[in-house]
BALOBA-1460 file (C-alpha; in Angstrom, 3 decimals):
// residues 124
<rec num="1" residu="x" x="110.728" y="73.438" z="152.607"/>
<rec num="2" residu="x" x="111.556" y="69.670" z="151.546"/>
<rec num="3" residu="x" x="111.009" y="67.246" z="154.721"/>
<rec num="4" residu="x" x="113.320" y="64.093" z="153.874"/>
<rec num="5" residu="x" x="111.864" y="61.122" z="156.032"/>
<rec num="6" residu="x" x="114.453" y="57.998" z="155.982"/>
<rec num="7" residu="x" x="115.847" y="55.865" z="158.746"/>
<rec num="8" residu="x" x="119.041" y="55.508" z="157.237"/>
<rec num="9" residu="x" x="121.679" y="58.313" z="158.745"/>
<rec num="10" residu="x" x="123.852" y="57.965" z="155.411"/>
<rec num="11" residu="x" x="120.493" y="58.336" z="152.997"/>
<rec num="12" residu="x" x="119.150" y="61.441" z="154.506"/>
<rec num="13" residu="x" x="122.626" y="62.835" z="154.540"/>
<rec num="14" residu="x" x="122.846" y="62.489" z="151.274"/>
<rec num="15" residu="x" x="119.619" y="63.164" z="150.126"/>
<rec num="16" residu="x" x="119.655" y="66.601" z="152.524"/>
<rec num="17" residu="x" x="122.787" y="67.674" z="150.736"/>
<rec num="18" residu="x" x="121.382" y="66.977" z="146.696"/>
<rec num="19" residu="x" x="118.079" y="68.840" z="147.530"/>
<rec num="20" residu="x" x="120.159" y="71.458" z="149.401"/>
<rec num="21" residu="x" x="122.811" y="71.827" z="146.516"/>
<rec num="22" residu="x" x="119.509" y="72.470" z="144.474"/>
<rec num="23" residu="x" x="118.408" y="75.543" z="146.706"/>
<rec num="24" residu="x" x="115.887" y="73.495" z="148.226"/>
<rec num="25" residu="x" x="115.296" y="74.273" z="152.431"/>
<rec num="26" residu="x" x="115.696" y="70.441" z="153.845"/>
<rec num="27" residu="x" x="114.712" y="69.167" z="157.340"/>
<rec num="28" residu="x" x="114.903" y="65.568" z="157.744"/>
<rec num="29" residu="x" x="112.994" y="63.423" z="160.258"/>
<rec num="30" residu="x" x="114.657" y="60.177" z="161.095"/>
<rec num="31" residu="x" x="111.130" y="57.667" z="161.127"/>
<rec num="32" residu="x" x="107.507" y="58.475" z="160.602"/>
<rec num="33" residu="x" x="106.619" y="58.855" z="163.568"/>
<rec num="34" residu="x" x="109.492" y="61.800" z="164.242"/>
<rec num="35" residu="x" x="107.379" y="63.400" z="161.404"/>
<rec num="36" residu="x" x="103.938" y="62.685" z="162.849"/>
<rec num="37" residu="x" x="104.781" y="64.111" z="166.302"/>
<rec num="38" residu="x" x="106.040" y="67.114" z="164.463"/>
<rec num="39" residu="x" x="103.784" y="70.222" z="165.195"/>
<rec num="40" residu="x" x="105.137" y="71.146" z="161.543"/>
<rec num="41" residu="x" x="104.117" y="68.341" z="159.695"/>
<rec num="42" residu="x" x="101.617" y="70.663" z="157.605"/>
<rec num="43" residu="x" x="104.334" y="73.460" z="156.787"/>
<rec num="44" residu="x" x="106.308" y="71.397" z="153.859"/>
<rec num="45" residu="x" x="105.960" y="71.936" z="150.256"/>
<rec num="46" residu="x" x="106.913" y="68.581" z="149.768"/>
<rec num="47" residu="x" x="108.249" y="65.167" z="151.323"/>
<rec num="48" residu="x" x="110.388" y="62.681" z="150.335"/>
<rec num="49" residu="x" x="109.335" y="59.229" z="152.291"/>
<rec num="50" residu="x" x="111.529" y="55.930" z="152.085"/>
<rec num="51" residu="x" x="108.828" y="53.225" z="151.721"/>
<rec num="52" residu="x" x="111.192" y="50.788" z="153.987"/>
<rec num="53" residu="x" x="111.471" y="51.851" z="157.465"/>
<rec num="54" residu="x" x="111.444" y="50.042" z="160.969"/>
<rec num="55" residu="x" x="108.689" y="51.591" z="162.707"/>
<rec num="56" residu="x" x="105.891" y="52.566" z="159.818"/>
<rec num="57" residu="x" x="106.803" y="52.334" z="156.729"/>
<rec num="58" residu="x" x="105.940" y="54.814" z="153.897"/>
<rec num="59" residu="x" x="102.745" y="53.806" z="153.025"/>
<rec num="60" residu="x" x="101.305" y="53.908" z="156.541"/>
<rec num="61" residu="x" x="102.781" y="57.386" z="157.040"/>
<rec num="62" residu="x" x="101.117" y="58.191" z="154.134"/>
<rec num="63" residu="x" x="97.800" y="56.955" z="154.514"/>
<rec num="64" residu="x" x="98.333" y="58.464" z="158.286"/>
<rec num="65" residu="x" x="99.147" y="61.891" z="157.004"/>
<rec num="66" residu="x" x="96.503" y="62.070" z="154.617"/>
<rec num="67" residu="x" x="93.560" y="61.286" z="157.529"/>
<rec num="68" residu="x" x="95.634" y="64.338" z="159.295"/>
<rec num="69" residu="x" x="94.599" y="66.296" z="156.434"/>
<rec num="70" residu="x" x="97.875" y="67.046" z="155.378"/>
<rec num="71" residu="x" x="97.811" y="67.813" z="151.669"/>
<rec num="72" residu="x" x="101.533" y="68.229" z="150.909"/>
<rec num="73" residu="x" x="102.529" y="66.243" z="147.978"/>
<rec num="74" residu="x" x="104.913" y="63.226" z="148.101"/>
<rec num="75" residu="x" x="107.452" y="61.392" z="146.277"/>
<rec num="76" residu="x" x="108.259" y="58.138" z="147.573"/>
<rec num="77" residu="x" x="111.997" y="56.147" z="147.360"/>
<rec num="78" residu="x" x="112.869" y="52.776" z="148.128"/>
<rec num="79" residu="x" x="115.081" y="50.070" z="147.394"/>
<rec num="80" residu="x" x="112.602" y="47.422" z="146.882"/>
<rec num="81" residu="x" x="111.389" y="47.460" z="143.216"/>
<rec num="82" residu="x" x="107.595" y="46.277" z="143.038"/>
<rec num="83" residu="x" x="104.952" y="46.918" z="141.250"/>
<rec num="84" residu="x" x="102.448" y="46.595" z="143.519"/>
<rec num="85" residu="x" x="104.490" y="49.153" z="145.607"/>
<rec num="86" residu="x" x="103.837" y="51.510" z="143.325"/>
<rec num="87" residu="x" x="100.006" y="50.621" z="143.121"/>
<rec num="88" residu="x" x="99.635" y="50.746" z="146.380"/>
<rec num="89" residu="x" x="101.190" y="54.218" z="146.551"/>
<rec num="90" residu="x" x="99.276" y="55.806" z="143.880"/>
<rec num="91" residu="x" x="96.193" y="55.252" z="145.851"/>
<rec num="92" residu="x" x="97.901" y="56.324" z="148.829"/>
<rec num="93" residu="x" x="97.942" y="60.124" z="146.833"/>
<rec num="94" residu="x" x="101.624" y="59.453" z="146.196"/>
<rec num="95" residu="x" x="102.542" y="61.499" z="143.090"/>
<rec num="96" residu="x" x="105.890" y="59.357" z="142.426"/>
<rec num="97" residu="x" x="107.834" y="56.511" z="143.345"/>
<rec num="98" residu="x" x="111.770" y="56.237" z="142.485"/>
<rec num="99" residu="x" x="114.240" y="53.793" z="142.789"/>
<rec num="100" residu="x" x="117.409" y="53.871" z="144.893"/>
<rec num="101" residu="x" x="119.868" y="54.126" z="144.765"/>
<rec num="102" residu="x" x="120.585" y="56.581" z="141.781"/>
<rec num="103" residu="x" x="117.838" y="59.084" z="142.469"/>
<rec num="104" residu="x" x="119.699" y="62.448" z="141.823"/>
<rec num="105" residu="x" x="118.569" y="63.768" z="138.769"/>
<rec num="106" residu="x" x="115.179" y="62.421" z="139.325"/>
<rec num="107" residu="x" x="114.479" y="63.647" z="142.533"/>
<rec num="108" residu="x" x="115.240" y="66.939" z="141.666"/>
<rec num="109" residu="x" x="112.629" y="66.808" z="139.188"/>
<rec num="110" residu="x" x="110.377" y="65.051" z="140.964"/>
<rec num="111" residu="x" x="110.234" y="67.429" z="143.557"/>
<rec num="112" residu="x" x="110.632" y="70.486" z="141.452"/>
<rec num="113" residu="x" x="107.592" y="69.259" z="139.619"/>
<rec num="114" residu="x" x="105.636" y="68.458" z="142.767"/>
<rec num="115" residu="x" x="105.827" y="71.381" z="143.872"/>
<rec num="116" residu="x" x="105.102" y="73.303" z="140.859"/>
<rec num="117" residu="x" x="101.628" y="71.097" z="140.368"/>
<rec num="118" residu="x" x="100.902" y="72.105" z="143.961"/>
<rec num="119" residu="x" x="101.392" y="75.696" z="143.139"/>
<rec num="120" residu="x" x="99.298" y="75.408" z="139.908"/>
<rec num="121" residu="x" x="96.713" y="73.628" z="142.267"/>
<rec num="122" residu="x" x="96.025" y="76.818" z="144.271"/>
<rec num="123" residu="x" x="96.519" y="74.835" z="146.933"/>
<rec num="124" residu="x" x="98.444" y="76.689" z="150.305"/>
């Protein structure tokens, strides 16, 4: 399962239908803190987390998630190339950070490889 976390309508839309096209099981939360007050916030295999959003943005979700001891492995978009963003992320236990808008083929592989490392981790 891929949880997509974007407050844009039109970006998790589209984002739910490339992963899905893939074979990938998508459920998308509209902000982080739809995620957080998800009783299923453990379950995914990995997320996808815009790093711009209105109420936390990615990296506080992150760093939020992580003191919840959720392990799952994440791969964080935005629109706002920076390198500090991606810094900041890495320390965060972000495993990549991709530029919008043209994600598709990356994505994919980002994910795809997420998950795999997270399978070769042992981890559950």
């Amino acid at each position: 399962m891929i949880y997509v976390v974007d407050d844009d309508y039109d970006v998790r839309t589209s984002l739910r239908f490339l992963l899905e096209t893939e074979g990938f099981d998508v459920r998308t939360f509209r902000s982080g803190s739809a995620l957080l007050g998800s009783s299923t916030r453990h379950r995914a295999d990995c997320m996808v987390v815009d790093y711009k959003m209105a109420e936390i943005d990615g990296l506080e979700l992150v760093q939020r998630l992580r003191r919840l001891d959720v392990s799952t492995p994440i791969v964080m978009i935005t629109g706002y190339p920076d390198e500090n963003i991606a810094a900041k992320a890495s320390s965060a236990g972000v495993r990549q950070v991709l530029l919008k808008p043209n994600l598709e083929d990356n994505l994919v592989e980002c994910v795809r490889n997420a998950i795999n490392h997270r399978d070769t981790a042992g981890q559950p």
